[in-house]
C-alpha positions in Angstrom: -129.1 223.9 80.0 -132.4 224.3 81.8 -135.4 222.8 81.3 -138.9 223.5 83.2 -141.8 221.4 83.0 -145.3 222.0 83.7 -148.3 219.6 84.6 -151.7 220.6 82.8 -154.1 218.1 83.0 -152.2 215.0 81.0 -149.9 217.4 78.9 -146.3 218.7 79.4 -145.3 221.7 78.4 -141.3 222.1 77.8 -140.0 225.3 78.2 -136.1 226.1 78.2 -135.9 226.8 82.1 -136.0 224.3 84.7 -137.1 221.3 85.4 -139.7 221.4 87.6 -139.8 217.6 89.6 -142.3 217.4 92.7 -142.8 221.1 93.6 -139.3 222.1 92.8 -136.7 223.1 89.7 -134.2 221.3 89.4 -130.8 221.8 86.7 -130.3 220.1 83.7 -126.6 219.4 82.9 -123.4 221.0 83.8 -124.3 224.2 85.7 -121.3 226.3 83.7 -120.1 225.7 80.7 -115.8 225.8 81.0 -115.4 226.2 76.9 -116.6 229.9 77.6 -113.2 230.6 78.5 -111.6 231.8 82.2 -113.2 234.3 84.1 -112.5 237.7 84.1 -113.9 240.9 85.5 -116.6 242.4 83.0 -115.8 245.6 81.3 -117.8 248.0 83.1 -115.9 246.1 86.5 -119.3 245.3 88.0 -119.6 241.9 87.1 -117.7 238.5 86.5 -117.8 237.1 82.8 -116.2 234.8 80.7 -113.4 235.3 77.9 -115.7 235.2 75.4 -118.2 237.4 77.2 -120.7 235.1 78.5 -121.9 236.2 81.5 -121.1 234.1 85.1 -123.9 234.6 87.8 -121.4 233.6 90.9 -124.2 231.6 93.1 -122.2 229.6 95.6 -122.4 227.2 98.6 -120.5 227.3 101.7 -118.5 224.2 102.0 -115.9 224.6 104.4 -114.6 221.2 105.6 -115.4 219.3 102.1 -111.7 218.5 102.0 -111.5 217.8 105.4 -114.7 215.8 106.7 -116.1 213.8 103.6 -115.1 210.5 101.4 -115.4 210.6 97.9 -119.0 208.9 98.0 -120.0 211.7 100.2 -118.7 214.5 98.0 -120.5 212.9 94.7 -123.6 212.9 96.8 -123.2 216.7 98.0 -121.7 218.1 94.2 -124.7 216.5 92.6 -127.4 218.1 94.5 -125.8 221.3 94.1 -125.5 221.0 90.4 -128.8 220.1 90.4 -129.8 223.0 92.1 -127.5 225.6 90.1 -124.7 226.4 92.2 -121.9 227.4 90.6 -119.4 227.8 92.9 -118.3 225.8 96.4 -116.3 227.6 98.7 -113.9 225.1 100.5 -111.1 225.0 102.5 -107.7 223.1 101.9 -106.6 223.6 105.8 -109.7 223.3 107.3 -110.9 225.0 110.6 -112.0 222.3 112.4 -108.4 221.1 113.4 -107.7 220.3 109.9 -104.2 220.5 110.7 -104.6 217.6 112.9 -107.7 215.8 112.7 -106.8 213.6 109.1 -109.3 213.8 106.8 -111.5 210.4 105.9 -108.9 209.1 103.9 -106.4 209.2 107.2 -104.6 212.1 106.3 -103.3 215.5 107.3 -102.5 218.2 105.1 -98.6 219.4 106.2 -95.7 217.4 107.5 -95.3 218.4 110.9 -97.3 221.7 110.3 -95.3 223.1 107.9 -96.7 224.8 105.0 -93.7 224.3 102.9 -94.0 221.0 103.4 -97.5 219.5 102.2 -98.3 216.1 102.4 -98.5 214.8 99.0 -101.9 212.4 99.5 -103.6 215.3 101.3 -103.2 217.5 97.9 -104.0 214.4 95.8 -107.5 214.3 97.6 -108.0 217.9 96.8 -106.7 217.7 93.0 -109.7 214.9 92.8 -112.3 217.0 94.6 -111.8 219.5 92.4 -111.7 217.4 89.2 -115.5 216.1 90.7 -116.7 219.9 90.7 -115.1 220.4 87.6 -116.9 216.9 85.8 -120.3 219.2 87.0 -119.4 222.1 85.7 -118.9 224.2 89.3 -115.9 226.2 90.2 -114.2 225.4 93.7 -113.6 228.8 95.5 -110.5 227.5 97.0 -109.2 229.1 100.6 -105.7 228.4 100.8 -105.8 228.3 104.8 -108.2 228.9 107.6 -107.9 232.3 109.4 -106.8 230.8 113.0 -104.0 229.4 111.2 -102.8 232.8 110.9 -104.4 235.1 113.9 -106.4 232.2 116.2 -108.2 234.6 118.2 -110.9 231.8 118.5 -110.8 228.2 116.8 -107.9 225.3 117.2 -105.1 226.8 115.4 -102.0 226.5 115.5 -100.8 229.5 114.2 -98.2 228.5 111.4 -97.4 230.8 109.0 -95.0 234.0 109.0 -94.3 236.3 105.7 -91.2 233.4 104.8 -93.5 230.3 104.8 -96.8 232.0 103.3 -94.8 233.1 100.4 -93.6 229.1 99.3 -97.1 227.9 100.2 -98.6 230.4 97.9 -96.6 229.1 95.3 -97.0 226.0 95.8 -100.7 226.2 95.3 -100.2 228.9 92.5 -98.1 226.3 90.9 -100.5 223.3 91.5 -104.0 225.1 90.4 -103.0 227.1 87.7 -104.5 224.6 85.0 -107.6 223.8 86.6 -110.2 225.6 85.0 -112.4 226.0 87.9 -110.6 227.7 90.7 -111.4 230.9 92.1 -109.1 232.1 94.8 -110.5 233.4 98.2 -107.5 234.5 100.2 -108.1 234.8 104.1 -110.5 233.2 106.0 -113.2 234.7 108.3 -110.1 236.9 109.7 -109.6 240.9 109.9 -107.0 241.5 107.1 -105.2 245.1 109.0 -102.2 244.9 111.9 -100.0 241.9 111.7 -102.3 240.1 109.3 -102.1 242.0 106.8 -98.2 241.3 105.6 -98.9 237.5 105.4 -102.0 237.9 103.6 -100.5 240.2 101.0 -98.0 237.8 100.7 -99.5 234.9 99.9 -102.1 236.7 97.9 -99.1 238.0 95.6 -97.3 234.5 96.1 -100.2 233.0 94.4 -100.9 235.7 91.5 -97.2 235.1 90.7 -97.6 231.8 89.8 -101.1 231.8 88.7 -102.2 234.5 86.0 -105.5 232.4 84.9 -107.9 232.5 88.4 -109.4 235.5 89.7 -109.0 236.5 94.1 -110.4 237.7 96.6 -110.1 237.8 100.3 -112.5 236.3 102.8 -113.2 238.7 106.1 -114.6 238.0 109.3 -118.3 239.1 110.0 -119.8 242.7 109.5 -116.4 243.6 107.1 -115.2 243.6 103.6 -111.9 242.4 101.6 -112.1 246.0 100.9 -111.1 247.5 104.0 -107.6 246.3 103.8 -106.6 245.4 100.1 -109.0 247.0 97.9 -106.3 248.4 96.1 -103.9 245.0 95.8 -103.6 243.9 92.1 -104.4 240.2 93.5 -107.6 241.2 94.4 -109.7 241.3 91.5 -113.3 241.5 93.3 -114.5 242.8 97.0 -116.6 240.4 98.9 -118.0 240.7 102.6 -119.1 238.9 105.4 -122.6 240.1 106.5 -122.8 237.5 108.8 -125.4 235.9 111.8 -126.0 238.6 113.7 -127.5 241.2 111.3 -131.7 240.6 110.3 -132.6 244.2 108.6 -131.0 245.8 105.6 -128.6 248.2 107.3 -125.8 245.7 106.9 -126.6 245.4 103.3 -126.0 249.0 103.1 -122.8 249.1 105.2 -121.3 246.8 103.3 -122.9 246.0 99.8 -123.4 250.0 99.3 -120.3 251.0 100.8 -118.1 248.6 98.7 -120.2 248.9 95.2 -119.1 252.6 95.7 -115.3 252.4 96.3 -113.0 253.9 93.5 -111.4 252.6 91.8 -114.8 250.2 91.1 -114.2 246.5 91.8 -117.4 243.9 91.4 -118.7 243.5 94.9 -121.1 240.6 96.9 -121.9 239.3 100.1 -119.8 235.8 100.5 -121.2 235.0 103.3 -124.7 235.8 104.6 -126.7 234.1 107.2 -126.9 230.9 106.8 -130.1 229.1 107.0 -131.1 227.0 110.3 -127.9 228.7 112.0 -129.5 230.6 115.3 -129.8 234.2 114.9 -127.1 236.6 116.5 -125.3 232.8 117.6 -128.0 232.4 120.1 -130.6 229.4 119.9 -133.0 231.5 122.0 -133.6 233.6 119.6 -134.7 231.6 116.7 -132.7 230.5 113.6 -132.3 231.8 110.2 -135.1 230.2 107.8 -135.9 230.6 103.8 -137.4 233.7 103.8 -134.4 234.9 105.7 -132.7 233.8 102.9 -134.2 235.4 100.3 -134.7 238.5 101.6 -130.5 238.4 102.0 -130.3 237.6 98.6 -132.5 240.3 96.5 -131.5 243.2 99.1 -127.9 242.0 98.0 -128.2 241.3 94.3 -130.6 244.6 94.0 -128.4 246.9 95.9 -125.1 246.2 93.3 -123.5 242.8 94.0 -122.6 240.6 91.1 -124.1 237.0 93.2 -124.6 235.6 96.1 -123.5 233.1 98.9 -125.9 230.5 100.9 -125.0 228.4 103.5 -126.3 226.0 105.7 -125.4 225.6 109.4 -125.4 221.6 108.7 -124.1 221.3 105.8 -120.7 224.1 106.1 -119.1 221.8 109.1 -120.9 218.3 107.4 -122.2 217.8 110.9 -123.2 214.1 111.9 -123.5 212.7 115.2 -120.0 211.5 115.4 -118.9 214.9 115.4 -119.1 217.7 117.8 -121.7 220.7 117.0 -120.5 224.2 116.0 -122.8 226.9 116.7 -126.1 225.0 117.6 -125.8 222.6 114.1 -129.0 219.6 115.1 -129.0 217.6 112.2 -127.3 215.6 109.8 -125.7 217.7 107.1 -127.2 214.7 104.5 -130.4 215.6 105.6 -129.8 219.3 105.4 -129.2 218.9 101.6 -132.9 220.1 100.7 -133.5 222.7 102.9 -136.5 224.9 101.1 -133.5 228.1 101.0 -131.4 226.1 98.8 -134.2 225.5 96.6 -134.9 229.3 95.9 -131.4 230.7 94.7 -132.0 228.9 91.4 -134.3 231.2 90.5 -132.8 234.3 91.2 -129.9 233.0 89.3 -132.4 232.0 85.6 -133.8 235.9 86.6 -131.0 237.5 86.3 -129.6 235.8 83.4 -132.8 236.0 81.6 -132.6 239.6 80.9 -129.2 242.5 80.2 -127.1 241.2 82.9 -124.2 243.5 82.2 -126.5 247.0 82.8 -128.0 246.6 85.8 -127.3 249.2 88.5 -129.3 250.0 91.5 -132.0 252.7 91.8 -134.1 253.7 94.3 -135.6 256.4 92.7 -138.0 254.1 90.7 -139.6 253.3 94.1 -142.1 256.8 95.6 -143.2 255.5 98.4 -140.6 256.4 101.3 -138.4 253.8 102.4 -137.6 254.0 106.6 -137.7 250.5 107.5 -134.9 248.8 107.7 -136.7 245.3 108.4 -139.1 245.2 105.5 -136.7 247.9 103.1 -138.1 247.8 98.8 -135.0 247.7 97.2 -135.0 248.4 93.3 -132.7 247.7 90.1 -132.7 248.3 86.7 -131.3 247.4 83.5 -131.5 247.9 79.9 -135.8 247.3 79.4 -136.2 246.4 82.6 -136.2 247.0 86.6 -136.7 244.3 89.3 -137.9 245.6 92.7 -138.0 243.1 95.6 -140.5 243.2 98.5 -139.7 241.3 101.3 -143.2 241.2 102.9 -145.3 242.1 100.2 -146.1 245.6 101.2 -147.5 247.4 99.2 -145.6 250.2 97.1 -146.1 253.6 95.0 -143.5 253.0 91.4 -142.6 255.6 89.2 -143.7 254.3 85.5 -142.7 257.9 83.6 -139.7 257.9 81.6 -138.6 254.5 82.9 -137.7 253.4 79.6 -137.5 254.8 76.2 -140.7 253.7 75.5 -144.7 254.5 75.7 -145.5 250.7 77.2 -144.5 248.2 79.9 -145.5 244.8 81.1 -145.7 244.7 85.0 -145.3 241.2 85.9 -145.2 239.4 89.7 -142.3 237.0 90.1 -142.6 234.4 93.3 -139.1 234.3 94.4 -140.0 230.8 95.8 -140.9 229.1 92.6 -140.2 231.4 89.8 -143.5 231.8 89.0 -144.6 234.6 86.8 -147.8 236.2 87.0 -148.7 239.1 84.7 -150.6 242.2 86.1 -151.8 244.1 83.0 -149.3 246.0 80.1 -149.7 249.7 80.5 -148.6 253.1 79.1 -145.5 254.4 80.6 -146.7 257.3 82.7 -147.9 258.6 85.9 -147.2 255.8 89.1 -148.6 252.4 89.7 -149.4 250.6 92.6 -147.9 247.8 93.2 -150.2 245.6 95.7 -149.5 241.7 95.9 -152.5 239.3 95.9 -151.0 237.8 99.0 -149.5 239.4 101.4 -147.0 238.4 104.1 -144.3 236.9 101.6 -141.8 238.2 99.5 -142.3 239.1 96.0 -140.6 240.7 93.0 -142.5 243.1 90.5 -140.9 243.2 87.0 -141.4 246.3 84.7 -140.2 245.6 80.9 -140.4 247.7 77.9 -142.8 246.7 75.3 -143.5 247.9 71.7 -147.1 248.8 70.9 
């Protein structure tokens, strides 16, 4: 449930939202609700639903090392502020990258006997069982990677490289067997690896290995940076949706539409979304000099994603995906304490994109462009439009100003155009209007990122 609250004067006002503590929205209860049945894929396969047809807006957090690098104190601490800031999802690693095979985790131990994947180390799968059970007690799924990519093809990271077709297939199994019953797994195969030459057999195999055992959870595959699942196994039946990596080194909209576009127009159509975007305070193209990632960043990631055809989004945190602390060693210019990245001001914003989205016809919307007149050349500062049943959202990522279409938008003589912030889901209504001729669409401050709302009214 949400709830928002308002300060006017001495009297609250509730509205079923958010609730709004400080200057920030926070999420009341369980961010999903599990009696809406497993998740499948919707039945136009755009989105992700549940059984019973409730949609699921897929907003995760990158969480690589949780198994790995946290106690269970810690891992109350970091599911409760995501709860509270409605993530649904926490991507996570059961053989971590950070020499996972070899480091022991807090609770002293390693995942494998001797490194061998048929042979899991029974307290090391214990630990996971009860991380999940914590996500699942807050209503969040776990999108579970069976393995880190260097454990297959090192290229860069600690390795070792242990698995072959033979010992992939019994350690999909093994987790296909384990997981099946937990109601809040979703598989992500691979792991920031290419998925074509010699990878391609072992990941097919354990993606099938799983599936085999384990009819109820939905997979995908997780690529390296700048690629897509798609590339390599868009036609697998144990790949039920595409996601990509748009990664660190990408700031305009051109990798939105080389990956997001690209993939949302495959055939046979599979839901698509960007799994791993830039991550906020990580340095931009890997290089400290020139600057790091920051909220707006964020955001601008998000809506060009969402708008352009993707089901959800991603965030991540350079901090808080390796849980960096002083004790450890720093991976990819991380400076503070992954506790005290918690409340970053990007983490704060997805929460509204997410009660957006849900608060209109989730299942229609599409992508369109043609709702926007004013010619679109610039990569770095690119409108991007959507629309649904009664409604179209177009993002601005600096507030420049833009000619809409308003004719035949709808199937009706009237709109309400409305402002949303994206940084505090505030709404501010412009005027209602007759549905003809083209409107301007000018923020009152420019500079930032905003999102004009059209919606059919009845006069």
């Amino acid at each position: 449930m949400f709830m928002k609250k308002f300060l006017l004067s001495a009297l609250y006002i509730i509205i079923p939202s958010l609730l709004v503590v400080g200057q920030e929205s926070l999420w009341i209860g369980k961010s999903v609700d599990f009696n809406h049945g497993k998740l499948i894929v919707s039945d136009n396969q755009r989105f992700l639903m549940h059984e019973d047809g409730t949609p699921f807006f897929y907003l995760g957090d990158t969480a690589w090392e949780l198994f790995h690098r946290l106690n269970k104190d810690e891992v109350e601490l970091y599911l409760e502020n995501r709860r509270a800031k409605g993530f649904t999802v926490i991507q996570a690693v059961i053989l971590a990258e950070l020499n996972g095979l070899n480091t022991p985790n807090r609770n002293g131990d390693c995942p494998l006997i001797a490194n061998d994947p048929t042979q899991p180390n029974k307290k090391y799968f214990e630990w996971v069982d009860e991380v999940v059970q914590m996500a699942e007690s807050k209503g969040i799924y776990i999108g579970l990677l069976p393995t880190w990519g260097d454990k297959v093809d090192k290229q860069w990271g600690t390795g070792p490289v242990i698995f072959n077709e033979k010992n992939a297939a019994i350690y999909g199994e093994f987790l296909g067997k384990r997981y099946k019953n937990f109601p809040n797994i979703i598989w992500m195969n691979g792991g920031d690896r290419l998925g074509g030459g010699d990878n391609y057999k072992i990941w097919d195999v354990m993606g099938k290995a799983i599936k085999k055992e384990d009819s109820n959870h939905l997979m995908t595959f997780h690529p390296s940076g700048e690629a897509s699942s798609s590339q390599w196994f868009h036609d697998c039946n144990w790949l039920d949706f595409n996601i990509c990596q748009t990664g660190h080194a990408q700031v305009s909209y051109e990798i939105v539409r080389r990956l997001i576009i690209t993939d949302y127009n495959r055939v046979p159509v599979k839901p698509c979304m960007d799994a791993e975007p830039r991550y906020e305070d990580i340095p931009k193209y890997f290089d400290v000099d020139k600057g790091r990632f920051d909220d707006h960043d964020i955001r601008k990631s998000l809506y060009w994603s969402l708008f352009s055809g993707a089901f959800g989004y991603t965030y991540g945190c350079n901090d808080i995906w390796q849980f960096y602390s002083p004790e450890e060693e720093s991976v990819i210019g991380a400076r503070n304490y992954w506790y005290n990245s918690l409340d970053k001001p990007g983490s704060y914003d997805l929460i509204y994109a997410r009660t957006l989205l849900t608060s209109y016809d989730f299942f229609s919307r599409v992508p369109d462009q043609s709702i926007i007149i004013t010619p679109q050349q610039d990569d770095n500062d690119m409108a991007v439009a959507t629309r649904g049943n009664h409604y179209a959202f177009i993002y601005l990522p600096n507030g420049t100003p833009i000619d809409v279409k308003l004719d035949k938008l709808f199937d009706s003589d009237y709109l309400k155009i409305r402002w949303f912030d994206p940084q505090n889901g505030d709404f501010t209504i412009i005027k209602e209007t007759k549905a003809e001729g083209t409107f301007r669409a000018e923020p009152a401050y420019a500079g930032k990122d905003w999102v004009l709302i059209l919606e059919k009214i009845e006069k």
